[in-house]
N, C-alpha and C positions, 0 to 999 in steps of 0.2 A: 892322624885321625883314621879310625877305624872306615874300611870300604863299604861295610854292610850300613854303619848311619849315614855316611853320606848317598850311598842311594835313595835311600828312607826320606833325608832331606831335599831332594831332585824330587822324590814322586809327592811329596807332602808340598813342596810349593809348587808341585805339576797342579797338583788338586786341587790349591789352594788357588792357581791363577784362574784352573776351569769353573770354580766356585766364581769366583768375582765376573768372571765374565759373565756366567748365567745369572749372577746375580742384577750387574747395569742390566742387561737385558732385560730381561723381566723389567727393571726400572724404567725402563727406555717403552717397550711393550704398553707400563702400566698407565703411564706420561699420555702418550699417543692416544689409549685411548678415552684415557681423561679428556683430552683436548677434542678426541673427536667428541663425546659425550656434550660438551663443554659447545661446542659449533652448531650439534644437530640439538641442544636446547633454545640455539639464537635464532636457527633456521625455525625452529617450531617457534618462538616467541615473534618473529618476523612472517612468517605464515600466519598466525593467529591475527595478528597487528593487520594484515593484510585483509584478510576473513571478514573482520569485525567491520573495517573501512568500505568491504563493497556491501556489503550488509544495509550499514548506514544509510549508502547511499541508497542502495536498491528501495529500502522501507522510506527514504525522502522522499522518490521518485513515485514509490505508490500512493504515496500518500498526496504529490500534488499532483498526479493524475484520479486519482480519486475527488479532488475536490473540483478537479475542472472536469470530472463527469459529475458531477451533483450538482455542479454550476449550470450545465448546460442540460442537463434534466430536470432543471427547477422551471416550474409555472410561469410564462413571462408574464409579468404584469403589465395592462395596457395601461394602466393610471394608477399612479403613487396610493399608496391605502398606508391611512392614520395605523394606531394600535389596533388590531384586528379583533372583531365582534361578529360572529354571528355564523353562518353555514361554514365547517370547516372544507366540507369536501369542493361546496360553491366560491370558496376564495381558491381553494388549491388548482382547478379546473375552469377558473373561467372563463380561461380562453374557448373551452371546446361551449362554455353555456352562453357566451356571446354570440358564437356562432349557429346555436340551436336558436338563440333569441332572433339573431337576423332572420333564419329560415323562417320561422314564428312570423319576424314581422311579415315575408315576403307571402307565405301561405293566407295571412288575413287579412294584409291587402288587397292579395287576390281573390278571396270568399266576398270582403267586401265591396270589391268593382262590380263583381256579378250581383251584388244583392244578399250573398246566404248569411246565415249565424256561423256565429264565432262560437266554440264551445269554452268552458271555464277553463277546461284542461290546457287549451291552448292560451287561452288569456294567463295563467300559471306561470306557462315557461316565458311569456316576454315578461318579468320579471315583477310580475302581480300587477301590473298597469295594464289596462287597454288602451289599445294602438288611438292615435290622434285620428278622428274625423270628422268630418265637415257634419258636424253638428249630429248626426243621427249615431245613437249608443247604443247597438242593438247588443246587449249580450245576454247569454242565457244564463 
């Protein structure tokens, strides 16, 4: 065999091994980071998975504290009420017109020990009745 083809042969499988070598490589490179690809879609998909979970809970949690603030900012009612008819703002509030009505009553008791008139307006807020008295009705 001639000297010149077999060096030809020596550097063409020199080339041929540094080909395949860069070649796996690259393969190896491309693998890698496939997989990394492949990990930070699980981690995103596990992140997300996560996100949505406290999410969940956070809008559960507002939402029942949200109803135990509407619970405890609702009108206590001092006595059961059938299907409801009649002053909307007077059923919503009346706790505070019970309490306008006591002062009512306590104010016309008092006008009445002394003697005075009662005026309409005040006859109004105890709740269009006039107060019970021992028999004299004075109202104006």
């Amino acid at each position: 065999m001639n000297r010149t083809f077999s060096r030809i042969g020596n550097d063409a499988s020199f080339l041929y091994l540094v080909a395949r070598l860069l070649y796996f490589t690259a393969r190896l490179l491309y693998f890698t980071a496939r997989l990394h690809y492949l990990a930070a879609r699980l981690l995103y998909l596990i992140a997300w998975l996560l996100y949505g979970t406290a999410r969940l809970l956070y809008r559960m949690a507002r939402l029942r504290y949200g109803m135990a603030r509407l619970r405890y900012r609702m009108a206590r009612l001092h006595y059961p009420v059938a299907p409801f008819h009649g002053n909307l703002r007077r059923f919503l509030f009346q706790s505070d017109l019970r309490n306008e009505r006591d002062s009512a009553c306590l104010v016309a008791g008092a006008k009445q020990a002394v003697g005075g008139r009662i005026d309409v307006r005040e006859s109004t807020t105890l709740g269009g009745k006039p107060p019970k008295s021992n028999g004299s009705r004075s109202f104006s």
